[in-house]
N, C-alpha and C positions, 0 to 999 in steps of 0.2 A: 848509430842509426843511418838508414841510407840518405843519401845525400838526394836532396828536390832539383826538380829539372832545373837546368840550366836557362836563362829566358837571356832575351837581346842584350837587354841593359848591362850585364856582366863585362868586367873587361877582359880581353884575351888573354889566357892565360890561368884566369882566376877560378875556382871552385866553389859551389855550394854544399854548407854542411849544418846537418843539424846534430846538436851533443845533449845529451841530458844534464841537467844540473839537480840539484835537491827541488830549488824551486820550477821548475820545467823547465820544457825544451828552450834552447836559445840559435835561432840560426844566425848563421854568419858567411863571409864570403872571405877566401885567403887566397894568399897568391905567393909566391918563394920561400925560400927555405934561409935560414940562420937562427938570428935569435928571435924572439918574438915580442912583436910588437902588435899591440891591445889597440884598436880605435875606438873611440864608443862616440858614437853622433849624440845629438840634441835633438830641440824642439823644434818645429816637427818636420822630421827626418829618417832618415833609414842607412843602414850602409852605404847607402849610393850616397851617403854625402862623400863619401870616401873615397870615390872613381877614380877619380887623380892621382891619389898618394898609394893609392894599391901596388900598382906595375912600379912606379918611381921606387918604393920601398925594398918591391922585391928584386928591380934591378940592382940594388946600391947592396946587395945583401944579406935582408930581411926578410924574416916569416911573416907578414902584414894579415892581423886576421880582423876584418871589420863586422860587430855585432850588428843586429838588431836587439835595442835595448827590451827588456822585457816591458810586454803593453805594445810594441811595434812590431809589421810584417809579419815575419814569418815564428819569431817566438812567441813563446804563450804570453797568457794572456789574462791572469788570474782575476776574477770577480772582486774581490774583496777590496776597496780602496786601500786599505794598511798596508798591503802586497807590494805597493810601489814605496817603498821608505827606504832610504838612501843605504840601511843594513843589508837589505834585501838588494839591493844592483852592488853593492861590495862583493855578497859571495857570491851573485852569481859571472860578475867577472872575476873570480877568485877558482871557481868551477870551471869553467871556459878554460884558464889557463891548465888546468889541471885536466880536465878532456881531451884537451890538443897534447898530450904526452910532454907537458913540462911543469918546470917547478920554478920560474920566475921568468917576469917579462917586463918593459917597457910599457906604462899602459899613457897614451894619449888620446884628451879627448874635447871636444867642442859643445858649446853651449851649455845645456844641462850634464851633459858627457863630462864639460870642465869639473866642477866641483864632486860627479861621480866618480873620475878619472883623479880626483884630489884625494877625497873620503878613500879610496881603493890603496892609495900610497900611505894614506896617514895612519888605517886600521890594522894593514896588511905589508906593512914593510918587507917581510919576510920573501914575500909573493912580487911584490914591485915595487924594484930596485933604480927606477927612475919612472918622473912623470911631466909631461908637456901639457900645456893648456892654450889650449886657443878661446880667444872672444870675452871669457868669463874671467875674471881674475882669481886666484885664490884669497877667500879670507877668511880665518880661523872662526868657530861660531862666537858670537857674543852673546853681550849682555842680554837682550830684549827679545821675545817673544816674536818670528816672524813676522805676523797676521797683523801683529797690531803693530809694528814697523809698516807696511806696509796700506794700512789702514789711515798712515797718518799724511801716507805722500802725497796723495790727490787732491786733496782738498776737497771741492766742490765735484771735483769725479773720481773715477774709481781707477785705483791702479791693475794694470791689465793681472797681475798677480790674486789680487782681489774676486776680481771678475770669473776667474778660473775656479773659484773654492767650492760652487757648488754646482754639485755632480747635477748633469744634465742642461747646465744653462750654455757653456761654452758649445756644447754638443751640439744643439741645437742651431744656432747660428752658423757652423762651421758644414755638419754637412749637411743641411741642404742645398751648398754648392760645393762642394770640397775642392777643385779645379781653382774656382773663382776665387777662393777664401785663401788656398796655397800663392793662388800667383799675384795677393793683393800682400800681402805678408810677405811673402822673397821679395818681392819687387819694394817694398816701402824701407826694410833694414837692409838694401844693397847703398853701397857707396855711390854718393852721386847721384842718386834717384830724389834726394829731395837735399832742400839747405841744413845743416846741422842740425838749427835749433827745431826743428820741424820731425825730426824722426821722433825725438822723445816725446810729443804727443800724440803719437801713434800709441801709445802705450797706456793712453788714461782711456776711460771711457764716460762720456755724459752721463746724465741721467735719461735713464728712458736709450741707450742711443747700442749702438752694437761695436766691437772693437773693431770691424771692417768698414765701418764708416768715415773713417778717414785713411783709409788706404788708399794708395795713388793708385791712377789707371795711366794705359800708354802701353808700348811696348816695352815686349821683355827686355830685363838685363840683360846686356853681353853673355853671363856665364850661364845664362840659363834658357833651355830650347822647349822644344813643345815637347821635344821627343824625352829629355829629363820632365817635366810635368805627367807626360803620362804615364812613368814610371810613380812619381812621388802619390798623384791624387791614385792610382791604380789601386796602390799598397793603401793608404786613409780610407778608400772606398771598402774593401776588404774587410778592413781591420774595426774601423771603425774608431773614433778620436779619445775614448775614457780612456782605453791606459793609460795614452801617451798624456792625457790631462794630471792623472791621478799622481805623478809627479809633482806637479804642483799643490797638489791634496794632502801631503804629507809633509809642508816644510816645518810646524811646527812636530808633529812627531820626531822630525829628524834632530831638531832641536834638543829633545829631550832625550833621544837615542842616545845624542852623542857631545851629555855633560860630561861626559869624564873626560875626553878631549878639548876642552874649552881654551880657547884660545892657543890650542896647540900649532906649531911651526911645523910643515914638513922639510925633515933635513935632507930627502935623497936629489939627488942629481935630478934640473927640473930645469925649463924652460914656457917661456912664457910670448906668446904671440899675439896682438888686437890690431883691430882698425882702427883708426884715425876717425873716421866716419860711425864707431860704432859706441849706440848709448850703451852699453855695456862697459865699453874704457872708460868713458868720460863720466858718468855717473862713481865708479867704480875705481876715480882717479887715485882716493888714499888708498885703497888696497896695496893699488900697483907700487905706490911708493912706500908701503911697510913689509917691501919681501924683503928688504937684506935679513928682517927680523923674522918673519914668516915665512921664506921660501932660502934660507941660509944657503941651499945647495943648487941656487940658481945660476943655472949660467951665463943668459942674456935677455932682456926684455923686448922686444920687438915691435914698433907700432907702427903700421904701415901706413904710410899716407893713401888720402882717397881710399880706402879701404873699408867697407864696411862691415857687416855683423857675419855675413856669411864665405869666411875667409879663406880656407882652405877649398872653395867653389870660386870665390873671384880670383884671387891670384893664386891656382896653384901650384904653375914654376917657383913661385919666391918663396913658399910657405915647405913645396916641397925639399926645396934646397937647403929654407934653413933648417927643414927635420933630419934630412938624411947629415948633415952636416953636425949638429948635434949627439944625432946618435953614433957617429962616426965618434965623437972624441968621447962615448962612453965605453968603446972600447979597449 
């Protein structure tokens, strides 16, 4: 397909392209040549979470190709809530590798990208022969039913997971300011924007109350500019927030997708990176402590002090260093 114009936000260097997959178009943005390496972003996000690691990748070596996950930017955008289920972002980074003229890649990825970038090594070993996570830990699926895990965290409120499940309510609240609802969101899970115990009740909701209701105000993060904002709300404004939601709308389907991997370990070459500052590690602390069992083929855990949820954006030198460094001794 031809490639869509080029806009500012791009870094030097880098190209737009869009490929077809089975499930539709997915675009993405690449930048050097070698072996190839998979980014897939998170919530809510776009390749530009990627700006950093692009050029750094491609200098060190690497093919760096960063998607838009389906439901985001510039890919499609399917109707169907079921559409977003964790089988459906396997093949079509499965596809991706396979449109770019190859037959295996590194695939790395953040946030919800972590456990897509997980399920993509676990299903697909074939296809990706090592996997990196940031923010998210890997954990094999268990016993219990998402919804109703999730059902039980909050007590007296709702966990922000919860809050997500039906179509239309998160919508609502998010864009009739999208700008506002973006920079209240990066700014509350950056490192240092608030005391520890303070970001995980960012993540419950009152009764009666909206999940931006206790997001900080102030100025922005260090890593973050007006000129990255008008990039992020640009593409939300556009696109509109259901796909990117309907991820969350499937954690029980994925569940079910994926008994027959229950409790499975992924064995390929993997590494694993969080913040210090991010409820994601610290909620998610036994995970990280059952990779010798789950992640056998890990090579280093990484947890970055003052660091928080949006890691490969706050510290990209360190984050870049230890990927290229990594993927240096996969060779």
């Amino acid at each position: 397909m031809p490639q869509p114009p080029t806009d500012p936000a791009t870094p030097p260097g880098a190209v737009h392209r869009l490929v077809d997959t089975p499930g539709g178009r997915i675009h993405l943005v690449e930048q050097g040549t070698g072996p190839l390496v998979l980014l897939v972003h998170g919530f809510p996000e776009s390749w530009y979470s990627w700006r950093h690691q692009l050029p750094a990748l491609a200098a060190a070596g690497y093919r760096a190709a960063a998607i838009d996950v389906r439901g985001y930017g510039r890919s499609a955008k399917p109707a169907a809530t079921d559409a977003y289920r964790m089988l459906a972002h396997v093949a079509d980074n499965t596809a991706v590798v396979h449109a770019l003229g190859e037959e295996r890649a590194t695939v790395i990825g953040h946030d919800w990208g972590s456990p897509i970038a997980a399920n993509s090594a676990l299903l697909r070993p074939d296809v990706f022969t090592a996997v990196a996570l940031l923010s998210v830990p890997y954990a094999p699926r268990g016993e219990n039913r998402p919804t109703d895990g999730f059902a039980r965290i909050g007590g007296d409120e709702e966990f922000y997971v919860s809050y997500f499940q039906t179509p239309g309510r998160a919508e609502a609240e998010i864009e009739r300011d999208v700008r506002g609802w973006l920079t209240g969101f990066y700014t509350g899970l950056t490192g240092g924007a608030l005391i520890p115990e303070e970001h995980g009740k960012l993540f419950f909701v009152p009764p009666g109350a909206h999940l931006a209701d206790r997001f900080p105000t102030g100025p922005l993060p260090g890593w973050l500019t007006e000129a990255d904002l008008d990039v992020y709300s640009g593409e939300f404004e556009r696109s509109g927030l259901t796909g990117a939601l309907n991820r969350y709308r499937n954690v029980d389907r994925d569940w079910e997708d994926l008994a027959a991997w229950h409790g499975a370990p992924i064995t390929q070459p993997s590494l694993f990176i969080g913040g210090a500052l991010d409820a994601s590690t610290t909620w998610m602390a036994d995970a990280i402590d059952a990779y010798p069992a789950t992640l056998p083929g890990l090579s280093a855990a990484h947890i970055l002090e003052g660091c928080g949820h949006w890691i490969q954006q706050e510290r990209p030198d360190e984050v870049n260093r230890l990927l290229t460094q990594w993927l240096d001794g996969l060779r």
